[in-house]
C-alpha positions in Angstrom: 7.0 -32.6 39.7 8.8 -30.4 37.3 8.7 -26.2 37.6 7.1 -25.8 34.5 3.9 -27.7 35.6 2.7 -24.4 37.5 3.7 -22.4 34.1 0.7 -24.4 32.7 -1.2 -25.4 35.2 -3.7 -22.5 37.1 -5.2 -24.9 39.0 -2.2 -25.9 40.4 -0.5 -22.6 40.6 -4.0 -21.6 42.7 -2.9 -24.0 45.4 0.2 -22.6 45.6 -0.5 -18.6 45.2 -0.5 -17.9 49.3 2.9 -18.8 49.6 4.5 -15.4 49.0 7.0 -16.4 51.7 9.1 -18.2 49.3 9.8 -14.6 47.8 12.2 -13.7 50.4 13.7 -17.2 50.7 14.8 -17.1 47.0 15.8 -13.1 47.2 15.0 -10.2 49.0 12.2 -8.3 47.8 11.9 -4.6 47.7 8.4 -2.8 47.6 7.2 0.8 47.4 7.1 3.1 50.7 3.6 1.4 51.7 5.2 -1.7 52.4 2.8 -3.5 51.0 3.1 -3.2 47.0 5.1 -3.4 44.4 5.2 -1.5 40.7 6.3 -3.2 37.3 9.9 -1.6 37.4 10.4 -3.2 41.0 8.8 -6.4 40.1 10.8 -6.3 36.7 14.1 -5.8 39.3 13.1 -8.9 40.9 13.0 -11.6 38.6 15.7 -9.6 36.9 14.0 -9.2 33.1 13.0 -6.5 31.2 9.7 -4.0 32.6 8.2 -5.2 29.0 8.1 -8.7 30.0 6.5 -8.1 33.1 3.9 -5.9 31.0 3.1 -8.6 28.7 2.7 -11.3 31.7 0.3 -8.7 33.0 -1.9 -8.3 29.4 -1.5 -12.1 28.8 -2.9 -13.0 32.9 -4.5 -10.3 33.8 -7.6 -12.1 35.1 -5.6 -14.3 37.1 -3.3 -11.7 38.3 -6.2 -9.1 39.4 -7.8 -12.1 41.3 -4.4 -11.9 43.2 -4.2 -8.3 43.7 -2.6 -6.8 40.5 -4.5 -3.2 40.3 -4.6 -0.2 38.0 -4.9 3.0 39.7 -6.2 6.2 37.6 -7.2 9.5 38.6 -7.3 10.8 42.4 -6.6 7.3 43.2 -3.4 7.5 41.6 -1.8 11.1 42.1 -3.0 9.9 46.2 -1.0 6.8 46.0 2.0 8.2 43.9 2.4 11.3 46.5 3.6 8.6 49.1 5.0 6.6 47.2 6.0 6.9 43.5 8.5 10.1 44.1 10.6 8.8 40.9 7.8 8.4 39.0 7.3 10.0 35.4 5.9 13.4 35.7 3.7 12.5 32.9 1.9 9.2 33.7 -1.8 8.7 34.4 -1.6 5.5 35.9 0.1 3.1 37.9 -0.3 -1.0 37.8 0.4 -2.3 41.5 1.1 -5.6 42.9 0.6 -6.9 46.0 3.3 -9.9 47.3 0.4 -12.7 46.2 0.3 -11.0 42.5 4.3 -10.8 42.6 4.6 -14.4 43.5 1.8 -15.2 41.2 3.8 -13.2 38.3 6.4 -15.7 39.4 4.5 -18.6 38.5 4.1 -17.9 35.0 7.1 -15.8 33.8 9.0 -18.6 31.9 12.2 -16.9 30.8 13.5 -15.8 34.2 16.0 -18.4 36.4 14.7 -15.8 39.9 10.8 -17.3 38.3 12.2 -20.6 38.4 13.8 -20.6 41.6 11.1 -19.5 43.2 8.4 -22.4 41.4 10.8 -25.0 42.7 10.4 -23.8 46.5 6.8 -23.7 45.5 7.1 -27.5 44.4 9.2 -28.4 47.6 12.1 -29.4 45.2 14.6 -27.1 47.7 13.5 -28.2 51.0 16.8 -26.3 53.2 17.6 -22.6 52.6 21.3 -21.4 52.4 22.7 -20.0 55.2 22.5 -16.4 53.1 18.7 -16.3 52.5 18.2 -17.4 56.4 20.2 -14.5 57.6 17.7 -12.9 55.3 14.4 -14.2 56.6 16.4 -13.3 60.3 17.2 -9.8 58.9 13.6 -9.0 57.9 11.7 -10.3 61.4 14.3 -8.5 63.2 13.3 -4.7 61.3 10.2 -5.1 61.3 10.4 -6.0 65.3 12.3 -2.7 65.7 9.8 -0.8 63.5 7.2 -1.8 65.5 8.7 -1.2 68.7 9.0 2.6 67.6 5.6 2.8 66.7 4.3 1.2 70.1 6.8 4.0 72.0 4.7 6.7 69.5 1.3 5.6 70.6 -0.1 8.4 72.2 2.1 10.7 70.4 1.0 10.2 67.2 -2.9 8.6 65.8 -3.5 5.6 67.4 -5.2 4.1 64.6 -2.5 5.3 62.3 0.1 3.8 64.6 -1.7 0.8 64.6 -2.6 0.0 61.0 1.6 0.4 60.7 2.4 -1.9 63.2 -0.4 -4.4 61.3 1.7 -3.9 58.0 5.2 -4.3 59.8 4.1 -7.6 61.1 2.8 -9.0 58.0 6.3 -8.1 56.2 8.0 -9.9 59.1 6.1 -13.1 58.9 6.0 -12.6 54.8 2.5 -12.0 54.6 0.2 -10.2 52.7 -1.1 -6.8 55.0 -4.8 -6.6 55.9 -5.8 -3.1 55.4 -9.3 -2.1 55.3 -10.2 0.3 52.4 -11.6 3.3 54.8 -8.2 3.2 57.0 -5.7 4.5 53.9 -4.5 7.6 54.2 -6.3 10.6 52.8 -4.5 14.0 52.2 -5.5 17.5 51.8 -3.9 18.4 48.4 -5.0 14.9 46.8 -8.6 15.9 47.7 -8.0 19.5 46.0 -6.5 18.1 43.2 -9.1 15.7 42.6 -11.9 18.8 42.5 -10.0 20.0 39.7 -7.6 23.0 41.1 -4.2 23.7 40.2 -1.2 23.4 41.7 -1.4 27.1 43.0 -4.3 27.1 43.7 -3.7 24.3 45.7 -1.2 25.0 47.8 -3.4 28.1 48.6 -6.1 27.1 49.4 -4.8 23.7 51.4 -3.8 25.0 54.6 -7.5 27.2 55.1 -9.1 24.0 54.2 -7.0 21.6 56.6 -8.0 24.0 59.7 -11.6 24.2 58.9 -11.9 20.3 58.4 -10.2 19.9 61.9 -12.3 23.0 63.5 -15.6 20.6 61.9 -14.1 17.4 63.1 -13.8 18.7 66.7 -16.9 20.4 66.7 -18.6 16.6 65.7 -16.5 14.2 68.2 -15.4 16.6 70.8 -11.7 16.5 70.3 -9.1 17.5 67.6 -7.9 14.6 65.0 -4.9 12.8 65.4 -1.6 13.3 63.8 1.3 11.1 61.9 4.3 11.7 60.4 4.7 12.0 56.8 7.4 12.5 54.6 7.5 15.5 52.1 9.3 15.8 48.8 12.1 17.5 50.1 12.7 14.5 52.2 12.2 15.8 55.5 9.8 14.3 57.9 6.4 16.7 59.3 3.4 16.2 61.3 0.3 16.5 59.5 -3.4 15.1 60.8 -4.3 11.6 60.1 -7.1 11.8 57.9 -8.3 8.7 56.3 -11.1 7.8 53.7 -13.8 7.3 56.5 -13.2 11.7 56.5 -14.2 11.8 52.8 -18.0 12.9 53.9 -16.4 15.4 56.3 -13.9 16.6 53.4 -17.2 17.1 50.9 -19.5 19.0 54.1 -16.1 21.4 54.0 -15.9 21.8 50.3 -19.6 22.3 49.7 -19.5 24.9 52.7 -16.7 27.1 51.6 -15.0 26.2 48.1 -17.5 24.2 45.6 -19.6 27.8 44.6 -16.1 29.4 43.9 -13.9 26.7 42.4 -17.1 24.9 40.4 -17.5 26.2 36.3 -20.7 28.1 36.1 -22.1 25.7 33.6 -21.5 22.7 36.1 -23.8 25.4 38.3 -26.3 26.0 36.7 -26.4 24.0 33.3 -24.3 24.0 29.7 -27.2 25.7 28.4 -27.2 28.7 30.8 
């Protein structure tokens, strides 16, 4: 069957879509910090074309490509996810589009005008049954990290979050068997300033009011469950590496009790208090 059937096909590029392992047999894929996505520039790096034909796959698809994990992230959402792991990003953008290894791969199967895009629907099609001796060393490479990466995070259990250390050693296993990371929605990370931010303070005010707020949501947390939250690492814009707790969405209802308690009557507009008319 030739390549180009899956350019026109969605049926038959639906059978196909789980196979993101052929990404690495082709070439080696890079993704963002969270090992587990991708944005347009890397995705653009690739299948070595333009960032503007990936966006016009992306406008042309996008129904398809959401179904297979393409997102747009806006507001907190975004400024959360670009903290960890957009540091080059443009100082200026809003928004991010995201891709997990299924929408990559899916990207892939449509992108006509890229030889990577056509390598990669020919593994898809079986017409390459045998790697070369370069992209095994490859696959070999990749299980190989992500064994030692996970072997550091089992030797940190205890030291650091258990759940955090855990959901790490779920994504390093996926990327060493190329597959697409499980992660629940309530186990992502959520951070201090993000949460700020996304009440509306400034920077200054942020990084003022930040620390205060970190201590009192720990001081409620142990109160509630009896011990202190965990910790992880984390790495900060100047590149070095810090312990900070390991708050995660399900702490988004603790985060709110600590806001209303101590920030919302002092950070909140007085018409949002009491009415535009008042």
């Amino acid at each position: 069957m030739n390549e180009l059937a899956l350019t026109e096909s969605p049926s038959l590029r639906a059978q196909h879509v789980d196979r993101v392992d052929v990404l690495d047999k082709v070439k080696a894929l890079s993704l963002l910090p969270d090992g587990a996505h991708a944005d347009i520039p890397i995705v653009a790096n690739y299948y070595e074309v333009t960032p503007g034909t990936i966006e016009k796959v992306v406008q042309r698809n996008r129904a398809e490509l959401t179904e297979n994990g393409l997102r747009v992230l806006k507001g907190a959402e975004y400024r959360a996810f670009a903290t960890d792991n957009l540091s080059a990003a443009n100082p200026n953008a809003r928004s991010a589009t995201i891709f997990t290894r299924k929408a990559i791969l899916n990207v892939g199967q449509l992108l006509v005008d890229s030889t990577v895009a056509k390598d990669v629907r020919a593994y898809l099609l079986n017409l390459e049954e045998v790697a070369t001796h370069e992209q095994r060393a490859e696959a070999i490479d990749r299980v190989e990290l992500a064994k030692a990466r996970i072997e550091m995070l089992a030797a940190a259990d205890g030291y650091l979050d258990s759940k955090w250390v855990r959901l790490k050693m779920r994504v390093q296993a996926a990327i060493g068997l190329g597959e697409e990371p499980e992660i629940e929605p309530d186990d992502l990370p959520l951070y201090v300033p993000d949460f700020l931010k996304s009440k509306g303070l400034k920077k200054k005010d942020v990084e003022a009011t930040q620390s205060t707020f970190g201590r009192r949501a720990a001081a409620l947390y142990e109160a509630e469950h009896g011990f202190k939250p965990g910790k992880r690492q984390a790495e900060i814009p100047n590149g070095s590496v810090r312990q900070t707790l390991a708050w995660t969405q399900k702490d988004l209802p603790l985060f709110e009790e600590v806001w209303d308690r101590w920030y919302a009557a002092k950070h909140t507009p007085q018409f949002e208090l009491f009415g535009a008319d008042t």
